[in-house]
Every structure is written in C-alpha cells, then in structure tokens.
N, C-alpha and C positions, 0 to 999 in steps of 0.2 A: 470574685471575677478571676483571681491566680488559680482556684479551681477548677476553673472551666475552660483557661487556657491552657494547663495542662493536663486534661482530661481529653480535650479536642487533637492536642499532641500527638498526644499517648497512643491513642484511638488508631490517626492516621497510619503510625508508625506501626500497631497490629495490623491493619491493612494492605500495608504496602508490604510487609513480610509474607500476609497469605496470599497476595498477589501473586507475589516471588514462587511461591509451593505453587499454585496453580499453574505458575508457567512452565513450573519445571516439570509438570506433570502431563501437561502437553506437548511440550519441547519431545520429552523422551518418548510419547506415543507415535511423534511424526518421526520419530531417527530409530531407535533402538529396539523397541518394547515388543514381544513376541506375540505374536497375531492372536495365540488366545489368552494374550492379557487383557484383551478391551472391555470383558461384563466386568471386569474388577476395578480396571481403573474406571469406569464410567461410574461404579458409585465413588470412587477415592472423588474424582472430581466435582461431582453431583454434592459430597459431602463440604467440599472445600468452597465451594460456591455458594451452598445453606450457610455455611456459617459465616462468610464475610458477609454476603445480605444480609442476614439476621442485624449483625454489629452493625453498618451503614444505615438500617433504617429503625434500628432500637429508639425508642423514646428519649434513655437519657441524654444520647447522642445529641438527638434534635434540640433537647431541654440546655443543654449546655450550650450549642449556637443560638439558644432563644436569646438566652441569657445573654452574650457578647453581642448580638445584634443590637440590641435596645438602643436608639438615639447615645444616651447619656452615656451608656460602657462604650459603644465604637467610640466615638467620640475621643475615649480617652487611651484609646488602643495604637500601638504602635502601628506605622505605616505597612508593615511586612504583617502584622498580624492581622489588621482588617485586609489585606488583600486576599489573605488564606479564609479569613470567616468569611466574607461577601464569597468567595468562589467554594466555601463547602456549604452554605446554604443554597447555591442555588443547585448543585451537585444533590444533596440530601433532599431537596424537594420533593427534584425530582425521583429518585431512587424508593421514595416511599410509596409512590403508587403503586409499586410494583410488589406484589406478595412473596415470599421465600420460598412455599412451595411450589410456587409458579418458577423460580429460578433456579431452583432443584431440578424440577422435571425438564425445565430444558437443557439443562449439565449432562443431564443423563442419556434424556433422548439424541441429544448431539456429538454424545462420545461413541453410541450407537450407531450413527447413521453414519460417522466416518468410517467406521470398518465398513458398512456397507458399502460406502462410494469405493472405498477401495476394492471390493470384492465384487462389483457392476464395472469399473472399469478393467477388471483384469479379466474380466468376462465379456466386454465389448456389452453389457445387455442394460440397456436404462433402468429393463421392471426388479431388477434387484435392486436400487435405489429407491426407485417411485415413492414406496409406500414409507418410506423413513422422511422422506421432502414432504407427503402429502402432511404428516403428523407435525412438522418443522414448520410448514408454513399455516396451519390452523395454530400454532402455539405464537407464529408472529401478529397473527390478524388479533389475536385475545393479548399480544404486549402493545400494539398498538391501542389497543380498549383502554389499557391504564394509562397509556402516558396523554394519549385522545389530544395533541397540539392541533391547531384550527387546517383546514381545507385537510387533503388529501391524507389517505392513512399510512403511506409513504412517509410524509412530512414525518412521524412519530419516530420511523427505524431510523432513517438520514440521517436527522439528528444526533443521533448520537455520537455519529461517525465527524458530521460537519455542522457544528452549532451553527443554527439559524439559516441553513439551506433547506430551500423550498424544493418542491417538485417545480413550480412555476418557471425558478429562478433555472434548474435544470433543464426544463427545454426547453427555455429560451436559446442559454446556450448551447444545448446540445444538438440543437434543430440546425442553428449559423453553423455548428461542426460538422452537421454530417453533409452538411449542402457543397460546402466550402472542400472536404475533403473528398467529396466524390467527383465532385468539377475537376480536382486538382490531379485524382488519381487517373479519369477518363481523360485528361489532358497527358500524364505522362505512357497513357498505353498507345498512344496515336505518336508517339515520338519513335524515330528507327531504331533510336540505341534500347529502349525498352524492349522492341520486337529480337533485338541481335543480344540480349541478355543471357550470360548463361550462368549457372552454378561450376564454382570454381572446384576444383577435385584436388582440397585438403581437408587434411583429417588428421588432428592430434590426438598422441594417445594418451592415456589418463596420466601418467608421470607427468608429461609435458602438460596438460591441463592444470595438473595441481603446481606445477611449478608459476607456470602463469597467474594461476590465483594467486599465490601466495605472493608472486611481486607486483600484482596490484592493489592488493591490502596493505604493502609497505606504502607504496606511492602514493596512496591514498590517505596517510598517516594513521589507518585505523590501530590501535595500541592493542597489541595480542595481550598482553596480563590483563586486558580486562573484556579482551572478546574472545570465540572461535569460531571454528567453522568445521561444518560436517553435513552430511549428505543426505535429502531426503526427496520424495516423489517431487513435493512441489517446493522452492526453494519459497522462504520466509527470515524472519527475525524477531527474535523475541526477550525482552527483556526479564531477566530472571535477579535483577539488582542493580543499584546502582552504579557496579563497577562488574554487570557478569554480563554481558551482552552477548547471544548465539546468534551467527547467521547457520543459515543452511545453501547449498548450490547442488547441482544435479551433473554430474557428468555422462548422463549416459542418454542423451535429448540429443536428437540428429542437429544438426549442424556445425559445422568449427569453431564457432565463436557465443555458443549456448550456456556453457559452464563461466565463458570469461564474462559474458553480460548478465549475469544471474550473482556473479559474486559480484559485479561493480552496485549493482542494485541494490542490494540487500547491502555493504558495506555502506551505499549513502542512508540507506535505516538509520544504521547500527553510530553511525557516528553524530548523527541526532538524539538519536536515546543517548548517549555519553556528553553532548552538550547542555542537558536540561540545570534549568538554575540551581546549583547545589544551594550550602551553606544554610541561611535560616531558613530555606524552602524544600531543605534534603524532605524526603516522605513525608509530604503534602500534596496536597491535591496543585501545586501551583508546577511542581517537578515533572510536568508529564507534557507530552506533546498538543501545543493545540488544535489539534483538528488529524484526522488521519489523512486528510487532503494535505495540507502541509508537510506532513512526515513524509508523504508520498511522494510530494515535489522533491525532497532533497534523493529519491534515490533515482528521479526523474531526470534530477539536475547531472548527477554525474554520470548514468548511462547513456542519457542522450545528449545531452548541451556539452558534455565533455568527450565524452568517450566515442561520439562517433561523430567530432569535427576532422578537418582534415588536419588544423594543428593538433590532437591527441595522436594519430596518425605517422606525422612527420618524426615524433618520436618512438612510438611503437612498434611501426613495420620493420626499420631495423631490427627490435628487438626481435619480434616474432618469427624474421629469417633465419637468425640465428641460432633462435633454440629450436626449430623447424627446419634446414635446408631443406631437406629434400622435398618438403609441402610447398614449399615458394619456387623452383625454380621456375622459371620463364614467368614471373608473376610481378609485371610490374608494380609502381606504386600507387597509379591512376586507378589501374583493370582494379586493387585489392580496394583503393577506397569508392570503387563502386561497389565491388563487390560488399562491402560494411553494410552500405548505405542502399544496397539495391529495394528496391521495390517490388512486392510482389504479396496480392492477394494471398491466405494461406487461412488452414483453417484453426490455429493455437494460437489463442491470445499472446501466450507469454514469447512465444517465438515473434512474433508479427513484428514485421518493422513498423519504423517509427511512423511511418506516414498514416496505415492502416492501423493503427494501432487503437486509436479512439472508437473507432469504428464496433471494434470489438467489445467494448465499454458499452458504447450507448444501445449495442443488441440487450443485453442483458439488464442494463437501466431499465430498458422499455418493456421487458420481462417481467421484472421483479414489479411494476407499479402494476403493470396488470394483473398478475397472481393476487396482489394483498387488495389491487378494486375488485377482485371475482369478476374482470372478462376474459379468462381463459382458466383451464383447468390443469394443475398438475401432469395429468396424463396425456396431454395434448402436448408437451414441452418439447418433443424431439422433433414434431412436425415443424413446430412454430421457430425453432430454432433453424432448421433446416433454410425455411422460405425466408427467415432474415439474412443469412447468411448471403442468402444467392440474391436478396436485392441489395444490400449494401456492399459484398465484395465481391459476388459473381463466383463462388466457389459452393459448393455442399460435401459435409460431412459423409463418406459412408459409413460408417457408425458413429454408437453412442458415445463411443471412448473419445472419439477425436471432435466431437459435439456437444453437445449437453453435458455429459460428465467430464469435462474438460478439467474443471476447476472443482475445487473444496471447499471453497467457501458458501456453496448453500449448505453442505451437510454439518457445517458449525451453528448455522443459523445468521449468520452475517448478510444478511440483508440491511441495503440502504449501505454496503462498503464499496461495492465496483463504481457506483459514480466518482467517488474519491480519486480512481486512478487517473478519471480525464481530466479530473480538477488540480489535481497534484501534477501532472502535464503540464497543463494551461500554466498554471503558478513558475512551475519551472522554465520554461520559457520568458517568465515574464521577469523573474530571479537575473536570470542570465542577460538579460538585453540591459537591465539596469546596473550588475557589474560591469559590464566589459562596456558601459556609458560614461560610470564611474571610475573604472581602471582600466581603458585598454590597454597596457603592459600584460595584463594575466593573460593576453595570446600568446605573447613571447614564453611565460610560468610556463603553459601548458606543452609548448612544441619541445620547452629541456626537461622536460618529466618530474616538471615542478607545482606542487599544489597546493603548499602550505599557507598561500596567501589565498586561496580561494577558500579552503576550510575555515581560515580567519575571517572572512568576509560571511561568510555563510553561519560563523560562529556570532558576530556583533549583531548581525542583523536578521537573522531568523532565530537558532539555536536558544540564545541566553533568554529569549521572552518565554519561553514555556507555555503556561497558560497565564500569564500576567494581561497576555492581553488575547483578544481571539485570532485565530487564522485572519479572517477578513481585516481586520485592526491592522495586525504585522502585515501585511502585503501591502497595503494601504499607505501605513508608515515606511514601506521600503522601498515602493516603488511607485509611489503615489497614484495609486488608482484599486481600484478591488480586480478579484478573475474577472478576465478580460480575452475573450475566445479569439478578439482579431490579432491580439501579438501573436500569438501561437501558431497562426493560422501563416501571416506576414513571415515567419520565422522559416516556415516550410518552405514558401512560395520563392523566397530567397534563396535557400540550398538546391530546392530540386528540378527547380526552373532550369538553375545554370547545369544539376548534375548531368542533368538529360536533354539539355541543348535543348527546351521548347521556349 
C-alpha cells in the first residue's frame, strides 16, 4: 500500500509540473509569442496535452487507486490521504473515457483556431473563424459522447467547469435573471437621471494607468514575488505554479477605468490560486479551485462588491484626482460615482456594467446549449447573436469584431465556461451580503484603503477549502444556502434604485 501512495504522489506531482509547461505555453502565445509561431506551438501543446492524458488515464495509475480504494486499505489511510484518493478517483474515472488522441487533436485544433479568432477579429470578418468553431464544436458534441452524464449534452461540458450543475439547474436561474434584470433595466431607462446621463471626458494615459494598476495590486495585498502582470488582447490569469501566478490587463479598451477594472479582476483570480490548501495537499488534485464558478466569484467579489461601492470610492477618488488633475476638474464625487456605476446597454461583455452584465452571459449560455442540441448552425451565429442582443439589451453589433467574436473562449474549446461568470456573480454577491452580516466594520476597512481583513475573510472561508469540498458545499457552509439568483438580484435593486432615484 506505501507503493501505491507514493506512486499516486509521485504521479500528481508529474502532473502538476506539465500542467505548469502547458500554461506557460499559453501564457506566452496570449502575451509575447510571434504570430507565425502558432503551427509550432500548436503541436508543442497538442504534444504536452498527449502526454499528460496519456499519465492521467494509464492503467497503472488507475490500478494504484484501485488498490487504496479497497474498503480495508482506505480504512486504514490517513485522513488527508483518503481525501486525495476519494477526489483522484473520481477525477480519473472520469478522464478515462476520454481518448488521448481525441485530446491531442483538440490541443492542436484549438491552438489553431486562436490565431484564427485573432486574425477574423482583426479583420472584422466571422467566415475567417467559422470554419475553425464548425471543427471545435463537432470535437465537443464527440467529448460530450464520452463523458455521455444523463439529460442534456450540455450537462457533459458544464461539468467540468461546475461539478454537478445542470442545464436544468441553469435556467431555472438564468430565466429569474434575465426577467428580474430587464424589469430592472426598463425601470432605470424611464428614470430622468438615466435620460440626463452623459460620458464623463477622462482619459488616462498609460503611465498613469499602469501606475494605478500597480497601487491596486498593493491594496489588494497581491504579493509580486510570486505574481505579475502584463498585457494581452483579452485580460486572464493563469497559474503556472504554486508560487508563479500571471495576470494579464489591457490598456488600450476605450473607457477610463477598463485597465483599472481588468486588473482588479484578474488580481481577485490570482489571489485565489495563491490561497489553495498547501502543505500535504501541495500538487494534488485537492490544491486546485473548486469550481471555476467559485474562482470566478472571488474576482467578482472584488471588482464589483468592492470596487465599485461608494465606500471603495470615498477613498479612491482622492487618489484618482491626484494622479489625474487635469481629468477631474469640475468632477464632483457624486457626478464620478455615477459615472463608476452608470448603466448603460453596450455591446462587450467585458466592458458591461454590472447591471447588464449577466445579460451578456446568458446570450451565450443559450448559444452554446443550442449549438451541442443541433437547433442552430455554426454559420447562422452572427445573425443569432445579433437578434439576442437587440431583445435582451436593445443594442446590435455592426460587426463581427464587436459581436460574435468578442471573446476567446470558443476558439479554445471552452464551452460550458460563460455560465460560470453569472454563477461566480451570483455567489459574489451572496460572499459579500454574509461578510459585511458577519463584519460590518470592513465598510470602515474599505473607505481607508484597507483590505487585509477582507482577504482573511475570503481566505478562512472560500480560499483554504480548495477542492476539499465542492463549490455548492463551500457556499452552503458560508453562507448557508447554495446560488441563489434573488440575493444578487436584491443586491442591485438596492444600489440602483437609490443611484437613479426610481
């Protein structure tokens, strides 16, 4: 049995190092890597990808967790060590239906179609993508074949993103969301202050942007020896080890405050992957986040539940005059936290304010399940895209660049990840209404540019559980209830009721 514990070790810890190479092999395709490096690294990737499936669904792999599962071995296994066998067997189960050169071919076809997405959006044209998505989404309808979990073939991609979330479970709530935010939004367009809205005429320039970034990365406690940051089309974060954590931000996306809310974002990632359980759980399957809905809350938690209350505010806008005069004069403190907070229909997810923001999720939720049921067709996306936009926000794309190819994550194959973002929402809101239940002092923390008790908070009570227990488990035990779309919902109705005087 000491065989097979540390063979299972062993194993992980090969794992979690090719893990590390594979990120770093995408890290550098989205920052640095020269446009015609993509057929080369699509096989470095494609190769990196064979051979960790290979390891993950090998025989002895499996024969070694047979071995410790048996009643009479767990039995006599350490508390930390049956928690890693029970969570790599059911990890390994699953990963065996899935063939190697089935995850080769999709390494490769997906390292491909990102140059293409980049090369259709710098072209404004969908059909330079099309045919890279048409090939991605017949490679997920055939991964959905292997994993084959009951009702919808949805239910198969989801998964993996958010253990044990349904499509069912998804519109239910996604239906109460989009009812509840279009009521809300048709309510604040009928208010005067909506109709007398304008865009505020500031503009920082990248010094001052990067300076900003970088004193909200302090404030934020995120520890530079073991993160950074650097620049790419669409901002992300990705762990490349346990102590190397990369964000990315974007400075050059219209508005003033695009760079500052893309690094607050991506830093609440980055500081979740640096709380995952070390010590006897370092490179285990138990060290990693559970659920991408989760992960998602915490960077939900700080760009929206912190960053754009009026107390994060009260101490910012000082700062922000003063590394800016000349962008603030005549700019009150009201006029700027409306301006934060303004509302307004648009057609970029990642720009969208908070209110519209779901909205933008659940287009594409509803996308994605039709594509892998076959009632629509790949080639049909720009139209269908279009007619959602205009009935859920009343705006249309004139091109594919600022529509359909908005985003990256179909050309990775990431399907069943965009629900995550309204779940990782919801959860955040639900995060925030149980500290400040728990501490209302941390309004005072937040208005002196203080955070370190909210990180500790976020550290006790999400962070340290890893996969120990699931997403639903940890929300459960923190805030005693599971997602729950009416906090969320209450959360708004409260801010922007009052912002907009209806």
């Amino acid at each position: 049995m000491k065989e097979s514990l540390n063979f299972i070790y062993n194993e992980q810890k090969v794992l979690s190092t090719l893990s590390g190479v594979a990120a770093l092999l995408s890290w550098d395709q989205l920052t640095y890597m020269p446009l015609r490096g993509a057929t080369e690294r699509s096989e470095q990737s494609a190769y990196i990808s064979r051979i960790s499936h290979d390891k993950i669904i090998s025989d002895k792999f499996w024969n070694h967790v047979q071995i410790l599962i048996k009643p009479g071995n767990f039995k006599s296994l350490s508390d930390n060590d049956k928690t890693v066998v029970a969570r790599l067997e059911k990890d390994l189960e699953k990963a065996r239906k899935v063939p190697s050169n089935f995850v080769e071919k999709m390494a490769k076809t997906t390292s491909l179609a990102y140059q293409a997405w980049e090369d259709a959006r710098g072209k404004n044209d969908y059909k330079v993508f099309e045919p890279h998505l048409e090939k991605i989404v017949e490679l997920e309808k055939e991964y959905c074949g292997y994993i084959n979990l009951p009702g919808s073939r949805y239910n198969s991609v989801v998964d993996d993103y958010e253990e044990g979330m349904t499509v069912n479970t998804l519109r239910t709530e996604f239906e109460y969301l989009k009812i509840n935010l279009i009521k809300l939004i048709d309510k604040i367009k009928s208010s005067n202050l909506y109709e007398k809205q304008i865009n505020l005429d500031v503009k920082f320039n990248l010094p001052i942007q990067q300076r900003i970034s970088k004193l909200i990365l302090e404030k934020m406690n995120l520890p530079m020896d073991q993160a950074r940051i650097d620049v790419s089309t669409h901002p992300f974060t990705t762990s490349l080890g346990n102590d190397d954590i990369r964000i990315t931000t974007n400075y050059d996306r219209p508005g003033p405050l695009s760079s500052f809310y893309s690094t607050i974002h991506e830093a609440g990632h980055a500081l979740y992957e640096l709380g995952m359980p070390r010590d006897k759980y370092l490179n285990t399957v138990i060290s990693d986040s559970a659920s991408v809905g989760l992960n998602e809350s915490q960077s939900r938690f700080w760009e929206n539940m912190i960053a754009r209350s009026k107390h994060f505010w009260l101490y910012f806008y000082p700062v922000f005059k003063k590394l800016s005069s000349n962008s603030f004069t005549n700019i009150s403190f009201d006029d700027w936290y409306r301006f934060v907070n303004q509302v307004k229909p648009s057609l970029i997810r990642v720009d969208a304010d908070e209110l519209t923001y779901c909205l933008h999720v659940i287009l594409r939720f509803e996308i994605e399940v039709a594509l892998l049921q076959d009632e629509i067709m790949v080639s049909e996306l720009p139209m269908i895209w279009n007619e959602k936009m205009d009935e859920m926000l009343g705006v249309i794309p004139m091109g594919d660049k600022d529509g359909v190819l908005q985003d990256m994550h179909w050309s990775g194959g990431n399907f069943g990840y965009f629900p995550t973002y309204a779940i990782g929402t919801i959860y955040s809101a639900q995060l925030f209404n149980q500290l400040t239940c728990e501490k209302p002092e941390i309004y005072n923390d937040i208005e002196n540019g203080e955070f370190g008790n909210i990180l500790n908070w976020l550290r006790e009570n999400v962070h340290r559980y890893g996969r120990l227990l699931t997403a639903d488990e940890i929300i459960k035990k923190t805030c005693g209830e599971g997602l729950n779309s009416k906090v969320y919902i209450d959360y708004l109705k409260e801010k922007y009721l009052v912002l907009y005087c209806v």
